[in-house]
mmCIF file of the C-alpha atoms, coordinates in Angstrom:
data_MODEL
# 
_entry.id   MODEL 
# 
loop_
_atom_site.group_PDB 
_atom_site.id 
_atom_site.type_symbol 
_atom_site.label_atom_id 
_atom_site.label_alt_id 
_atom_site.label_comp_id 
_atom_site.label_asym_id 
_atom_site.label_entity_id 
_atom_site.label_seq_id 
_atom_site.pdbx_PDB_ins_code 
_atom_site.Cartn_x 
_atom_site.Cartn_y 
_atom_site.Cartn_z 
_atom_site.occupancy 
_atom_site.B_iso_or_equiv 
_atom_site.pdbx_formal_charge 
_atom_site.auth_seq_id 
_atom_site.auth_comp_id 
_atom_site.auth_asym_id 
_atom_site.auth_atom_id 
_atom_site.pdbx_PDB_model_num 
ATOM 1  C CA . UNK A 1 1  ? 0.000  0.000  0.000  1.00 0.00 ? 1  UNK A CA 1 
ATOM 2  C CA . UNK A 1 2  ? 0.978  3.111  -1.272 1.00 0.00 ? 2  UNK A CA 1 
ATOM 3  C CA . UNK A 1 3  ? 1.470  6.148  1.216  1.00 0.00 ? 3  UNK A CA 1 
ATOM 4  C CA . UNK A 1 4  ? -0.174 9.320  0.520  1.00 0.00 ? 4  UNK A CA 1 
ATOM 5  C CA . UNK A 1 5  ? 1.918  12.598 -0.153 1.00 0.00 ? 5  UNK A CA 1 
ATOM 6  C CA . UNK A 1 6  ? 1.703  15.965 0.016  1.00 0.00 ? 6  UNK A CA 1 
ATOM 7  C CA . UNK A 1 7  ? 3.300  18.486 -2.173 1.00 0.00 ? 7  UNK A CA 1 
ATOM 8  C CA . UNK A 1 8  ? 4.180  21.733 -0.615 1.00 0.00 ? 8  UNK A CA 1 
ATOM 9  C CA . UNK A 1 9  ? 5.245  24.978 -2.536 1.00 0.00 ? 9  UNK A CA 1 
ATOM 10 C CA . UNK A 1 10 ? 6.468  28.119 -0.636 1.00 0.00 ? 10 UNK A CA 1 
ATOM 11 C CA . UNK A 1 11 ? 4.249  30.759 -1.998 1.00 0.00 ? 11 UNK A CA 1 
ATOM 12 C CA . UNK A 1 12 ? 5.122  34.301 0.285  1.00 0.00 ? 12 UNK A CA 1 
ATOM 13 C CA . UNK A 1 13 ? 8.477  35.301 1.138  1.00 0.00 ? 13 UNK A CA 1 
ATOM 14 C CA . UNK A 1 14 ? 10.007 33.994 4.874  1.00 0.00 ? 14 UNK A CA 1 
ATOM 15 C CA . UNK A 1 15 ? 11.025 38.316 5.127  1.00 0.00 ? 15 UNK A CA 1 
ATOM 16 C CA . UNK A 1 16 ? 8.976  38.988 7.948  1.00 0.00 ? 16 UNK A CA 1 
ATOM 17 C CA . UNK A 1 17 ? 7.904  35.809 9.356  1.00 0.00 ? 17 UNK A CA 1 
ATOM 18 C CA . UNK A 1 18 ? 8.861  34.809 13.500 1.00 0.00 ? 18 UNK A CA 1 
ATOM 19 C CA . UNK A 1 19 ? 12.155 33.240 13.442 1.00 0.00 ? 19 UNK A CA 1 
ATOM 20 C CA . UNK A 1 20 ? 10.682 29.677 14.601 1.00 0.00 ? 20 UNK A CA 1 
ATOM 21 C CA . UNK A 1 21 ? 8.310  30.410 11.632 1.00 0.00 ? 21 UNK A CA 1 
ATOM 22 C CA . UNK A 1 22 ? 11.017 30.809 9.621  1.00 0.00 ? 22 UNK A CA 1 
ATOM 23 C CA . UNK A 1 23 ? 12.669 27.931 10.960 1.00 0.00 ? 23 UNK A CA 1 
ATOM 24 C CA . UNK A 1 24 ? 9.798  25.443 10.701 1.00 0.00 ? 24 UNK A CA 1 
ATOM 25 C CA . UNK A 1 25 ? 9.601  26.380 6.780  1.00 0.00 ? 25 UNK A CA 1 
ATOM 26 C CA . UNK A 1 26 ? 13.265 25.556 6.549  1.00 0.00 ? 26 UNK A CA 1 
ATOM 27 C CA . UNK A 1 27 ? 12.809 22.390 8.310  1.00 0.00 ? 27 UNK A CA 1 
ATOM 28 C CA . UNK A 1 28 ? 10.138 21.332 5.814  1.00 0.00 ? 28 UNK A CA 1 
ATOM 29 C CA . UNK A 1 29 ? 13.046 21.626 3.644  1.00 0.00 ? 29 UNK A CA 1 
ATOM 30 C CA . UNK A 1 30 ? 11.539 24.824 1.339  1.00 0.00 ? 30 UNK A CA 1 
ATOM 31 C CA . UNK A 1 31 ? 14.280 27.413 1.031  1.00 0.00 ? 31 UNK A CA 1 
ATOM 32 C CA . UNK A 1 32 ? 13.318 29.729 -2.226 1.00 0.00 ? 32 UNK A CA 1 
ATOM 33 C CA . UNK A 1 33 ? 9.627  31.025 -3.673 1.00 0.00 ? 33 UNK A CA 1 
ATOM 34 C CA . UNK A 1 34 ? 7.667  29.286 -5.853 1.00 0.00 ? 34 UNK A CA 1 
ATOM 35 C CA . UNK A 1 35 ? 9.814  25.775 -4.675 1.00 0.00 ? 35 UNK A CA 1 
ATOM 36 C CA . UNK A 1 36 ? 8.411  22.778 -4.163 1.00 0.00 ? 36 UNK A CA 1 
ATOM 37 C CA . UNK A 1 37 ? 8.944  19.679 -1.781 1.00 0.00 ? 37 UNK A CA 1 
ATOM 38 C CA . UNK A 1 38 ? 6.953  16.297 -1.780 1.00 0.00 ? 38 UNK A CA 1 
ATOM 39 C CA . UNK A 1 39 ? 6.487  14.932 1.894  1.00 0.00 ? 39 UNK A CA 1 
ATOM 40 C CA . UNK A 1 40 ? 4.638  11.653 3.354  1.00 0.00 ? 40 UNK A CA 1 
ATOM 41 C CA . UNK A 1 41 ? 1.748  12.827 4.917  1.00 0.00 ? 41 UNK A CA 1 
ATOM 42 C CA . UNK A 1 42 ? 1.782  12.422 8.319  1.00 0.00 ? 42 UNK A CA 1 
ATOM 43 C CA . UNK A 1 43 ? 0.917  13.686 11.751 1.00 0.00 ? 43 UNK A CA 1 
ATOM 44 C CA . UNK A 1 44 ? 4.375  15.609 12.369 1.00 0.00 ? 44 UNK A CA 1 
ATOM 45 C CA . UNK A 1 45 ? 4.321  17.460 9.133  1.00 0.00 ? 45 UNK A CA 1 
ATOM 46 C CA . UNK A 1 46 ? 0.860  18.117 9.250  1.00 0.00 ? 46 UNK A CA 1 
ATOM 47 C CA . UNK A 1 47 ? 1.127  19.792 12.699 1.00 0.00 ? 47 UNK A CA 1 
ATOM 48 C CA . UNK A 1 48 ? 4.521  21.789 11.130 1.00 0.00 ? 48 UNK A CA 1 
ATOM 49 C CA . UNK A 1 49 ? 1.830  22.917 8.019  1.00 0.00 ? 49 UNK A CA 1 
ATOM 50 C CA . UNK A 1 50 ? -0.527 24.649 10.520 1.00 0.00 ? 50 UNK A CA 1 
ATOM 51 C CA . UNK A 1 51 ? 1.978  26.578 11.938 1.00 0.00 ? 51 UNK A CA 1 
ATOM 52 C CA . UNK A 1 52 ? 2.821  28.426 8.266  1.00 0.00 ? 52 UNK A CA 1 
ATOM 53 C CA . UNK A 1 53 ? -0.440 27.947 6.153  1.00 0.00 ? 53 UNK A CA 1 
ATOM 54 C CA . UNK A 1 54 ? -0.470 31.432 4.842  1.00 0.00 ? 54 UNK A CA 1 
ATOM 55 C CA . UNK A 1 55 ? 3.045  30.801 2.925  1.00 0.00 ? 55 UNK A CA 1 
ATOM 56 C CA . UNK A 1 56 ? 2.450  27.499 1.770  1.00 0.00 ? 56 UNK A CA 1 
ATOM 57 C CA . UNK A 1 57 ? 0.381  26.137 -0.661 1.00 0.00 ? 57 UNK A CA 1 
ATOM 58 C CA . UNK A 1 58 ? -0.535 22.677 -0.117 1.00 0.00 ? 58 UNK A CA 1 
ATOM 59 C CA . UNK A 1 59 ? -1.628 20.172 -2.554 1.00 0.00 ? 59 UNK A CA 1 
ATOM 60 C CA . UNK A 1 60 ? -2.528 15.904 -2.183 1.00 0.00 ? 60 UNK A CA 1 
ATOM 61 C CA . UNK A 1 61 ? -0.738 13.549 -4.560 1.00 0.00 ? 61 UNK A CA 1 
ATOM 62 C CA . UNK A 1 62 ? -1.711 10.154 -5.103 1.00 0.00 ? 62 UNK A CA 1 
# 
């Protein structure tokens, strides 16, 4: 069985953002705009998504 992802694309700039904002983006491994980054989706990067949801655009992948 296949595990479901997540893709993730950093949509607003981290200028401006608390630095353990900034730091949780980081962790989810986005770095530039417009970037994406495919993640399993589980609990522990679902819970770092609701911390930043206004600079990330999230979409599901099969």
């Amino acid at each position: 069985m296949a595990s479901k992802k997540v893709k993730l694309t950093l949509v607003r700039s981290l200028i401006g953002l608390s630095p353990k904002q900034e730091a949780t983006v980081k962790a989810l491994g986005l770095r530039r705009m417009h970037r994406s980054v495919t993640h399993d989706d589980t609990p522990d990067i679902r819970g770092m998504i609701a911390r930043v949801p206004h600079v990330l655009k999230v979409s599901h992948e099969a």
